[in-house]
C-alpha positions, 0 to 999 in steps of 0.5 A: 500500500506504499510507504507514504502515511495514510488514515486506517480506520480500524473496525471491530466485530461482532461482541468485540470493540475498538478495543481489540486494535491495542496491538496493531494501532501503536504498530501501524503508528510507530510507521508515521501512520494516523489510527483510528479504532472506533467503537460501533453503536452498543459496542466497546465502550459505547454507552448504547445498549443493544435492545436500542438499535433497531437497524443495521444503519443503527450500529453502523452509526459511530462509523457512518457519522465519522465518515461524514465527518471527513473533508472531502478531500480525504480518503482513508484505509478501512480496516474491517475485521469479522461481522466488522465487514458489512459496516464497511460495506455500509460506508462504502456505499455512502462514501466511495469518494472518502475511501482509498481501499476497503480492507476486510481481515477475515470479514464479511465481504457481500457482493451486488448481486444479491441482497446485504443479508445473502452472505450471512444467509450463506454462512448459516446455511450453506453447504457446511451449514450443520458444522457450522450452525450445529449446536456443537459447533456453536458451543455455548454461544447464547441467542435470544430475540429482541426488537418489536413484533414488526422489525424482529432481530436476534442477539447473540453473544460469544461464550467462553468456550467458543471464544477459546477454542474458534476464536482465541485458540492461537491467542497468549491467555491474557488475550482470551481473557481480556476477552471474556471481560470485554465481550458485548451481546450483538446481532448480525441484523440478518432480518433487518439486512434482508430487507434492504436493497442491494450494495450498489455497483456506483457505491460500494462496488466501486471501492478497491477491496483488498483480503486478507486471508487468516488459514487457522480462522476456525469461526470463519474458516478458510473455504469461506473466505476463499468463497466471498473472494471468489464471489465479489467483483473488484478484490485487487489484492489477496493476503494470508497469514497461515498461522492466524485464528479469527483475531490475528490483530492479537494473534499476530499484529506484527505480520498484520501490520506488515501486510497493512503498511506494505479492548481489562487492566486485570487481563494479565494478572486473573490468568496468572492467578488461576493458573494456581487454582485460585477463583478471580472475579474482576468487577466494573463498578458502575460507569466503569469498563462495559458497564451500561451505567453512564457517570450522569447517572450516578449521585454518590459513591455507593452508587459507583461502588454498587456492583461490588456491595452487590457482589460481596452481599451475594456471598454465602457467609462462609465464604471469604474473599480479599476485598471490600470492608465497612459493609462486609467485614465478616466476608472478607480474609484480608483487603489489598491495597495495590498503590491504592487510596486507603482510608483510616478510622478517625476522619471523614473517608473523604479525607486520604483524597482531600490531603492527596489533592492538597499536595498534588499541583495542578499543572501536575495533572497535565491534560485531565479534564475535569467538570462539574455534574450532579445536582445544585443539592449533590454537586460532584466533579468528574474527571477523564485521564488525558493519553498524555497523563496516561503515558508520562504518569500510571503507564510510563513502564508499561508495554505500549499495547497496555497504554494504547488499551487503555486509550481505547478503553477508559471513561469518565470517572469520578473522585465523588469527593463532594458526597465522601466528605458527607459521610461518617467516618469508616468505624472499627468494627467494619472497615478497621477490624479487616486485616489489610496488606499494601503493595508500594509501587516504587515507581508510582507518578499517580501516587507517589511513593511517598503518599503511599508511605503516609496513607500506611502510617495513618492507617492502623492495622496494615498488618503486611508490606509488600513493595515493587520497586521497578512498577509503575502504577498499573503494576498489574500491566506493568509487573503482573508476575510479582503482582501475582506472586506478593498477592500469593504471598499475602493469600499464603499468609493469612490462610486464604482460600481460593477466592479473590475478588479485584475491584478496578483501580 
């Protein structure tokens, strides 16, 4: 495709976000290119949720507002991956003008000979429909209706098990289970695609195409692809990656790359952690990660932290778990504080954030945006961490992946400083009669290590001290083995069990 930059517009597919680009997008970029990785509607982490759309064109919203975006004189290289594909063809058809070449990596490719549905229709029924479509082969992918009587579509969303072994079976185990925690429902839109007309020669048709072949695909597999390439005019170039499953952007995004020039934080720490035979349960909290909650929404802190105090109330009282405190104490071993904010006894629970605040600069803040939300009654300040805080100051020792993730994944969030410093001091019979432990992160530009210090001597109780001293502030990213390793420890100590329970930081 040449040397010179150009604009890839990348495009995920079905159940997966602009999240799954974390690898190729820094890649792409480190050549002079411009990425783009754009969530579709109900997808990643777009605040729409599924039983909203209604249309194809719907969920095609995000990509088809940003095309229209573009200057006229700007044309881009999209990239579609999976059910990503028939996006594509959407914008295609509404604006060849805007696109250099149409990419499609192991993706739905449609022709114009027959309606937008008719390659779903072909998979799902075609001459090796009972492998594919069978209840065997679907594994324990989960489908249900939604939509109206009218306009009747179908949700799915990939299970665990088909996500192992058709999809992420060359993948390293902590892509699998970023996965797990970042899949959405979607659709296909089949029934809505049916009744639309078809891709036009002047529009879509017209769109150099470009395959990329991906030999191990066991959810598209090989004789498919083979087959929409065979089946639609105009592909100018065909590539292959022979040793790629259906995600070669994580199986193999350095070869991907290649090919083209020429989605959570607890991802890597919950397999270590299992591969010991613990149980890890890593919670959004709410307005966090792909929670449906948006930040608007929320009023205090307990609404934030709902998901967590719903989970430890579902906990049999046997049971105990490493986190959570005031409202739990009897369910939990012991609390980690992984460089983390940590309250005592004797003043409001807002106050470890106030006394951080009060020595933290503003300029040292750098492009975080802050502004006010809630109510003249309930005001609160919501905050989102600019990609320039991000680098220099909580991913600075992490692999560039890991911060390029987070730069697709994060959301707004809020300190809820304004509803803390309302409420009664945490009490020693809840929060200060749990054992605690705290790992110090040497290398922490979030909180210094020096805050760290201070919030363990002005705690009673920290009864274990751990440290890494070459961790940045995502040490779960940055060092996930010694993360595992003191969490271990501390486990080890206090006689726990096999449960674990990691809230977001």
């Amino acid at each position: 495709m040449g040397n010179e930059a150009k604009h890839f517009v990348l495009i995920h597919g079905g159940c997966h976000g602009a999240w799954c680009w974390f690898k190729l997008k820094p890649l792409l970029e480190s050549f002079g290119h411009r990425v783009t990785a754009l969530d579709l509607a109900a997808s990643g982490i777009n605040p729409k949720q599924l039983h909203q759309l209604r249309t194809f064109a719907d969920y095609t919203s995000p990509l088809l507002e940003f095309m229209a975006s573009l200057p006229l004189h700007e044309k881009v290289i999209l990239v579609g991956h999976s059910f990503g594909g028939m996006s594509l063809a959407l914008a295609m058809e509404k604006f060849p003008e805007k696109i250099l070449v149409a990419v499609f990596l192991t993706a739905c490719m449609p022709d114009t000979a027959h309606s937008p549905s008719y390659v779903l229709d072909k998979f799902k029924y075609g001459n090796m429909s009972k492998e594919r479509n069978s209840a065997e082969a679907l594994l324990d992918t989960k489908s249900w209706p939604f939509g109206s009587p009218e306009n009747p579509l179908t949700a799915h969303l990939c299970g665990p098990k088909l996500l192992s072994l058709k999809l992420y079976q060359l993948c390293k185990p902590e892509d699998l289970e970023l996965a797990k925690l970042l899949v959405r429902p979607c659709s296909l839109f089949a029934e809505d695609l049916s009744k639309r007309p078809n891709f036009s020669n002047e529009g879509y048709g017209s769109v150099k195409k470009a395959y990329i072949l991906c030999h191990e695909d066991k959810a598209m597999p090989l004789d498919f692809q083979q087959w929409m390439i065979h089946n639609t005019i105009g592909v100018e170039q065909v590539m292959d990656i022979k040793d790629a499953d259906h995600m070669s952007m994580l199986s193999k995004p350095k070869m991907l790359c290649d090919l083209c020039h020429g989605a959570w934080c607890w991802f890597k720490l919950k397999p270590l952690l299992e591969s010991f035979g613990h149980r890890v349960t890593a919670l959004d909290l709410a307005a966090s990660g792909i929670n449906p909650k948006q930040l608007h929404q929320l009023r205090t802190f307990a609404d934030y932290t709902s998901p967590l105090l719903e989970f430890m109330a579902s906990i049999p009282l046997h049971e105990k778990l490493e986190l959570a405190m005031e409202k739990f104490p009897e369910k939990i071993l012991v609390a980690v504080f992984l460089t983390a904010f940590m309250p005592d006894t004797v003043h409001p629970p807002s106050y470890v954030l106030e006394t951080f605040m009060e020595r933290t600069p503003a300029e040292a803040w750098l492009d975080t945006k802050f502004w006010p939300f809630g109510s003249p009654e309930n005001p609160l300040t919501a905050l989102f961490l600019g990609p320039k805080f991000s680098a220099l100051k909580l991913y600075q020792l992490s692999p560039i992946e890991d911060l390029e993730l987070a730069k697709l994944l994060v959301r707004p969030s809020s300190l809820f400083v304004e509803d803390l410093s309302k409420r009664p001091n945490f009490s020693k019979e809840g929060h200060g009669s749990v054992k605690r432990a705290y790992i110090l992160c040497h290398e922490d530009k979030a909180i210094p290590l020096d805050f760290q210090q201070w919030m363990i001597h002005n705690s009673i109780g920290v009864e274990q001290v751990k440290d890494i001293k070459d961790a940045d502030h995502m040490a779960m990213l940055s060092k996930p083995k010694r993360v595992c390793d003191h969490l271990l420890d501390v486990a080890h100590h206090f006689k726990s069990g096999h449960d674990l329970a990691i809230r977001p930081c």
